[in-house]
C-alpha positions in Angstrom: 65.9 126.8 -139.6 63.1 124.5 -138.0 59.6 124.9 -139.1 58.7 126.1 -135.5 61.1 128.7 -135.1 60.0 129.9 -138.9 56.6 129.6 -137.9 56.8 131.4 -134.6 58.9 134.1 -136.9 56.5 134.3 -139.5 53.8 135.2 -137.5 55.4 137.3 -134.4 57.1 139.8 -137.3 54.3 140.8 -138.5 52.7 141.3 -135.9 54.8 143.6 -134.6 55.4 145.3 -138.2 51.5 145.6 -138.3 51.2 147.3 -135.1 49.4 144.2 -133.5 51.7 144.4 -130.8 52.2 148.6 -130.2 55.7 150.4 -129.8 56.4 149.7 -126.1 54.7 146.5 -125.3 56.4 144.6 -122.8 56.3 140.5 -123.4 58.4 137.5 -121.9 59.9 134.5 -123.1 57.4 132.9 -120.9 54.5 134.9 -122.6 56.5 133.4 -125.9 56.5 129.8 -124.8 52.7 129.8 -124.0 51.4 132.1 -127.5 52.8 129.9 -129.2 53.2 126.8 -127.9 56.9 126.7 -128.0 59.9 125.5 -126.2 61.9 128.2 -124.1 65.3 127.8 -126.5 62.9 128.8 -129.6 61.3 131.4 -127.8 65.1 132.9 -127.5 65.9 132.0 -131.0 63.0 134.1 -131.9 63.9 137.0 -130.0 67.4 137.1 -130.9 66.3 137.1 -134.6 63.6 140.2 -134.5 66.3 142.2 -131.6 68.5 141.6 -135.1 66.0 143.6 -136.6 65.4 146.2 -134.7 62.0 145.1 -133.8 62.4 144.5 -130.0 65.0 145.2 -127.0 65.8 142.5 -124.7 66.3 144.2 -120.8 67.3 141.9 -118.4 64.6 141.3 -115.1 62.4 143.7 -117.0 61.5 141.6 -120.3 61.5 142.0 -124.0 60.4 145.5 -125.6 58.9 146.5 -129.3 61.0 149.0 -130.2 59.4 152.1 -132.6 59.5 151.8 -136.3 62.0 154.5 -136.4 64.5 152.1 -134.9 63.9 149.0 -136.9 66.2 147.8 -139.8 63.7 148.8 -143.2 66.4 147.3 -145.5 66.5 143.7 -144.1 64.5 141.8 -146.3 61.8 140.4 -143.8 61.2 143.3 -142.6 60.3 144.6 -146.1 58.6 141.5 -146.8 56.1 142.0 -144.0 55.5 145.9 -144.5 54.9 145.3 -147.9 52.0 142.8 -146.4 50.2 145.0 -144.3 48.5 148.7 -143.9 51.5 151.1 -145.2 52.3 148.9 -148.3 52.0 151.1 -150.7 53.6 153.6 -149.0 56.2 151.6 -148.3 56.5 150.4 -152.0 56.6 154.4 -153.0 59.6 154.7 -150.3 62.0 151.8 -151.7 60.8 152.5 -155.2 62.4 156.3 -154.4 65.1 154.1 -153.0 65.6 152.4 -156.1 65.6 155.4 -158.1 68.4 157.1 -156.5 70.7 153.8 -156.2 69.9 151.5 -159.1 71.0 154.1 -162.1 73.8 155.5 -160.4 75.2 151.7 -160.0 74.4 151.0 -163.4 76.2 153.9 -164.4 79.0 152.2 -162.8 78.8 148.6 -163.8 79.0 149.6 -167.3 82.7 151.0 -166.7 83.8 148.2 -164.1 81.9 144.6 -164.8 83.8 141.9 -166.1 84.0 140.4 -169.2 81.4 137.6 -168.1 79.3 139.9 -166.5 78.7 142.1 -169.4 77.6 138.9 -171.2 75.6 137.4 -168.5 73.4 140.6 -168.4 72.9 140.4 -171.7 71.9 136.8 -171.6 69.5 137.7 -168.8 67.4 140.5 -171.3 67.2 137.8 -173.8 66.0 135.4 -171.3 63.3 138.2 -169.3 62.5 139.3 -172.9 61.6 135.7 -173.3 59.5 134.8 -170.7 58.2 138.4 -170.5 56.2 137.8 -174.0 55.1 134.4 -172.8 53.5 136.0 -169.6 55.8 133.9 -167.1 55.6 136.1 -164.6 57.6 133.6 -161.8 60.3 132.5 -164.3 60.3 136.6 -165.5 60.3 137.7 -161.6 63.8 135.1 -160.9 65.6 136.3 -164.4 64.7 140.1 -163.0 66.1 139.1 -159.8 69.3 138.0 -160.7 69.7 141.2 -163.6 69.2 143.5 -160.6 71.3 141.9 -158.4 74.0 141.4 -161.1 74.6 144.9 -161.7 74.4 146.0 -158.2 77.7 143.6 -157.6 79.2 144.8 -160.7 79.1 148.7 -159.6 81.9 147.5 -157.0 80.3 150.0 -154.2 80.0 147.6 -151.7 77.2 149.5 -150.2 75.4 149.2 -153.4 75.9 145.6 -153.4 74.6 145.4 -150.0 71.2 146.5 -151.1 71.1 143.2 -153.4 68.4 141.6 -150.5 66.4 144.9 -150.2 66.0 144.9 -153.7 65.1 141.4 -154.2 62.3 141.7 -151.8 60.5 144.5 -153.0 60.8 142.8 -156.9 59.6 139.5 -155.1 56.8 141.7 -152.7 55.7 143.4 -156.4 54.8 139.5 -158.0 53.4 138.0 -154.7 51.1 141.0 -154.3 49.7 140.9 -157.3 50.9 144.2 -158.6 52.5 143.2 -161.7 50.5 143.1 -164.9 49.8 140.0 -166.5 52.1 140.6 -168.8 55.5 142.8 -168.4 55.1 145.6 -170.7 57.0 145.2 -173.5 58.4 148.8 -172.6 60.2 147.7 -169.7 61.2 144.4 -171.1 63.2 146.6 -173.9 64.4 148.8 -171.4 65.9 146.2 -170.0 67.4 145.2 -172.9 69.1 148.4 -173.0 70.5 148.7 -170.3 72.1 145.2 -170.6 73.3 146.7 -174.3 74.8 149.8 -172.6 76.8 147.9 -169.8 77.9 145.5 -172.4 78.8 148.5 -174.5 80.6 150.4 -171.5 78.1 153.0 -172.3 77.8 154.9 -168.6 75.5 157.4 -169.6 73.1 154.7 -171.8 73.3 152.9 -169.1 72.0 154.9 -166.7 69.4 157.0 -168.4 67.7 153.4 -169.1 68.1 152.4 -165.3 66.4 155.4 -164.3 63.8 155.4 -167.0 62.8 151.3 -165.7 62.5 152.9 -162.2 60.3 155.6 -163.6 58.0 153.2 -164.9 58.0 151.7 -161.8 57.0 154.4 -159.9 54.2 155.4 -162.0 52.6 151.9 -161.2 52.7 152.5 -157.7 51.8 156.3 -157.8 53.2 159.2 -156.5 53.6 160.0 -153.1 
């Protein structure tokens, strides 16, 4: 991806997520290539990317339209990366936390009767390691050990569609440190949370498992309030 395209991206996305350019709007690849100061074949790139969203609808003789939220693609990660950067975001965080809450234990629950051998000890290794850097307040090298424990035990429930939420869920835990609305520190509640749920899987514990899931997404969701 060049630095143009991600550029041109980076800025048109959320402009459209933010409302900057209303539901309905009308623009042109010629519109595009003067903006922005880009070429014609980026200005396509560009489009092709957010159409892939949802975002806009590309009509031939009659130009490129933004499409209503309603039809936009809320689990692709950009998308959730630039709601969670504008007006809604905390409603937006309360959504995919509900999200989270309804997924994330269930495929736990899961994990703990079909991961493999390695994958029962990797999680483990992965509390140790967030339980680590969670005491020492390293919130970047916490929020990439949190990343990949989420994301492990998504792939390990074997529900594909869980799996598939890997990106979604990445995002908001990656929208959560960049906003500033961790706490300095991770509480040492959820770090041992964690901790069990890694025992439970380990354990083959499906029930363990999932009451700890769903307790970490409790906490969660009383940091971001209720809706």
């Amino acid at each position: 991806m060049s630095r143009v395209y991600s550029g041109v991206l980076a800025e048109l996305g959320p402009r459209i997520v933010s409302g900057g350019l209303p539901a309905e709007t009308m623009i042109t690849l010629d519109w595009l290539q003067r903006e922005y100061a880009v070429s014609r074949t980026v200005a396509r790139e560009v489009v092709q990317v957010l159409a892939s969203m949802g975002l806009v609808e590309s009509r031939r003789r009659t130009g490129i339209r933004v499409r209503p939220a309603a039809d936009w693609d809320v689990f692709d990660p950009a998308v959730v990366r630039w709601q969670l950067d504008g007006a809604r975001r905390d409603d937006v965080l309360r959504e995919l936390t509900q999200l989270r809450q309804g997924v994330e234990p269930v495929a736990v629950g899961l994990a703990a009767i079909r991961a493999g051998d390695g994958e029962r000890a990797e999680v483990v290794r992965l509390a140790e390691e967030l339980e680590l850097t969670g005491a020492a307040g390293d919130l970047r090298a916490f929020l990439e050990l949190d990343v990949a424990f989420h994301r492990l035990l998504l792939g390990a429930s074997r529900n594909d569609r869980f799996a598939a939420l890997g990106d979604t869920v990445e995002a908001v835990l990656r929208g959560r440190t960049d906003l500033d609305l961790m706490p300095p520190e991770p509480k040492p509640e959820a770090r041992a949370l964690h901790a069990e749920v890694a025992r439970a899987v380990a354990a083959g514990e499906r029930s363990a498992a999932e009451e700890a899931m769903r307790a970490i997404c409790a906490e969660v969701f009383e940091q971001v309030g209720d809706a």
